[in-house]
C-alpha angles and dihedrals in degrees: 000000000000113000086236091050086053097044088054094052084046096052093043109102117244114241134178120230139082102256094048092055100036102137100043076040100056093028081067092051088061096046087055085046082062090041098058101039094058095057080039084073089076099039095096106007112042095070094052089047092060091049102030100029104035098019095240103180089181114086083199087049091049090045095057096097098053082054089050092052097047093044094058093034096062097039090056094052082052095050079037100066089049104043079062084072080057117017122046110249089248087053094058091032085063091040089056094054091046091054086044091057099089098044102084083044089048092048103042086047106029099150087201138001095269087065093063094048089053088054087054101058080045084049094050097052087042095057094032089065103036099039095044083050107051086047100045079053114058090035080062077053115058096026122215105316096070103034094121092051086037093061098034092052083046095047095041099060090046102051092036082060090045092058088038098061092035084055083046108049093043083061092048092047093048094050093032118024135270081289167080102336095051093056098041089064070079097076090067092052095050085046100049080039100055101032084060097046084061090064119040121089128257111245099210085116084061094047095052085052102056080042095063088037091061120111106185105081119224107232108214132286091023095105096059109108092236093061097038083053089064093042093052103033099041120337102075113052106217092043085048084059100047094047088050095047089046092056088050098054095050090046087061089050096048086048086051100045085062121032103031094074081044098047098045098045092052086053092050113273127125137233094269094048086045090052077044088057106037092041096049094054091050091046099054091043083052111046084030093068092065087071106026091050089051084048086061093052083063115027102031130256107256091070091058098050089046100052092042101051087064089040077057093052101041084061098057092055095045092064086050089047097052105028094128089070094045105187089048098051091047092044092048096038080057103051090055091038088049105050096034089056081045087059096046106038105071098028078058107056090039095049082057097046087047087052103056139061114255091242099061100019090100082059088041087052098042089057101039078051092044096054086039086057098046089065076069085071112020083060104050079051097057098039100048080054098049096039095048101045090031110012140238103310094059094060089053087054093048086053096058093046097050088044101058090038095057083050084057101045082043100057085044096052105032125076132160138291125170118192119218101288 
């Protein structure tokens, strides 16, 4: 770059909203895009590795991975939150792509299962670093008047990506085998991420304006993590309830990552109609969030995670209803799963940013990420006990319990708080 090229980006003001920052804006849409593809690698064929490949006969041993990646995963959006007090959220950004470069290698050669699950904790912190910072942001960029449409744009790149290379990977391994050729697919994704992390521009001088906009003052002492940790987790009643719904949805994902390819082709599908299945429920989650984000803008967002945590749960109950016709009953589990996720994704990670002062609302996302991830885990957990001392069919029902019961906690926690529009 030219010194007269940096003086004029120096010289240009710094303005919020979305249309005033469209192409970092967008620049960081494509970088999620990367993001989520790459943990969409996993999505169909990681769970059929550890039984056909490796011969796994535990459904808790086969799900470790899942835990492994949850575990590492939720404890990096928490670090995350924190290292923004030290490290410029490009700079982290960039360090997340560097750690994710082994993990399509490690999965395409594992030479044994132990070897997966140590691409997973590389893939947590991968996707710990980069996710929290593309959403943290684009959430500096539009202010908060669009932080609805700001997380379900961001959101929705990532978890479309996510469906599209589950979809895509079910098609390789069923033309080419469980590996190598489906996860290296993977070394295109690293490459686009990290080349345009190295681009876009970091957003601390946003930051510092809606800073000096605010007109709420931060007594002293509130912007410490650990603070930050009780308010989020269990002082401060609506953010209690996000961070509870949030666990419970990615417990269901977790639960899904892991037994749906087990549970339809036991009852029959193939590896293309199971890609068909666990791509279908991450792309409507995914394209789902740019209205229902905006919806959140409008409406509220209380409404949205309500509703969608017992969407959730009726779709749970809809691939227990229908399993003797199995592709009906995943298509149209996935499709409830999908757009209910859709509902509660975006009203989730606004109601938190409404909730919490700019200058510890990095700290505030990075917990109420760090308890959401740790459904990953918590999930695959659940799941590998219940499977393996009651089968399949019991962790689906558990599902759809914990699920209704997180709408109802929610819609007792969470109220309303509309930042200045």
């Amino acid at each position: 770059m030219s010194p007269t090229t940096t003086a004029a980006a120096a010289a240009r003001p710094v303005q919020l909203g979305l249309r005033e920052n469209w192409l970092q804006f967008t620049l960081l849409v494509i970088v999620n895009i990367c993001v989520g593809a790459l943990v969409g690698l996993e999505r169909t064929t990681v769970p059929l590795i550890g039984t056909h490949t490796f011969g796994l006969t535990s459904d808790l041993a086969v799900f470790s991975f899942i835990i492994a990646f949850g575990l590492t995963k939720a404890l990096t959006n928490l670090a995350a939150g924190a290292l923004t007090a030290r490290f410029r959220r490009k700079q982290l950004l960039v360090t997340g792509w560097l750690i994710g470069i082994p993990v399509p290698f490690a999965l395409a050669w594992a030479p044994s299962w132990g070897w997966i699950v140590a691409a997973n904790v590389l893939l947590g912190v991968n996707q710990g670093l980069t996710w929290s910072m593309t959403v943290n942001m684009k959430i500096d960029l539009v202010g908060p008047a669009r932080r609805g449409l700001a997380t379900g744009l961001n959101e929705a790149a990532g978890y479309t990506a996510v469906g599209a290379t589950a979809l895509l990977t079910g098609y390789l391994a069923t033309a080419y085998g469980l590996r190598p050729t489906p996860e290296l697919i993977g070394v295109v994704f690293v490459a686009a991420g990290l080349a345009l992390s190295l681009i876009v521009r970091d957003t601390a001088a946003h930051v510092a304006l809606e800073l000096a906009q605010h007109t709420k003052p931060l007594p002293a002492g509130e912007n410490t993590l650990a603070a930050t940790f009780a308010r989020t987790s269990w002082r401060n009643r609506s953010l209690r309830g996000a961070s509870q719904a949030g666990l419970v949805n990615n417990l269901n994902d977790g639960l899904t990552w892991g037994v749906f390819p087990l549970l339809f082709t036991d009852h029959g599908l193939g590896l293309a109609a199971v890609g068909l299945i666990k791509g279908l429920y991450p792309i409507l989650w995914g394209i789902g969030q740019i209205p229902t984000g905006h919806l959140a803008d409008r409406i509220g967002r209380k409404p949205l995670i309500v509703t969608g945590m017992l969407v959730q749960a009726g779709g749970f109950v809809l691939a227990l209803a229908l399993l003797e016709r199995p592709l009906l009953a995943g298509i149209l589990s996935a499709v409830a799963l999908g757009l209910g996720t859709a509902m509660v994704y975006p009203a989730l990670i606004a109601s938190v940013s409404d909730h919490a002062h700019p200058a510890w609302r990095a700290n505030a996302l990075g917990t109420y990420r760090f308890w959401r991830d740790i459904g990953y885990a918590a999930g695959a957990l659940i799941a590998g006990i219940l499977a393996d001392a009651f089968g399949l069919n019991a962790t689906v029902i558990a599902a759809a319990a914990l699920t209704a019961a997180s709408g109802l906690l929610a819609a007792r926690w969470i109220t309303e708080h509309h930042p200045a529009r």
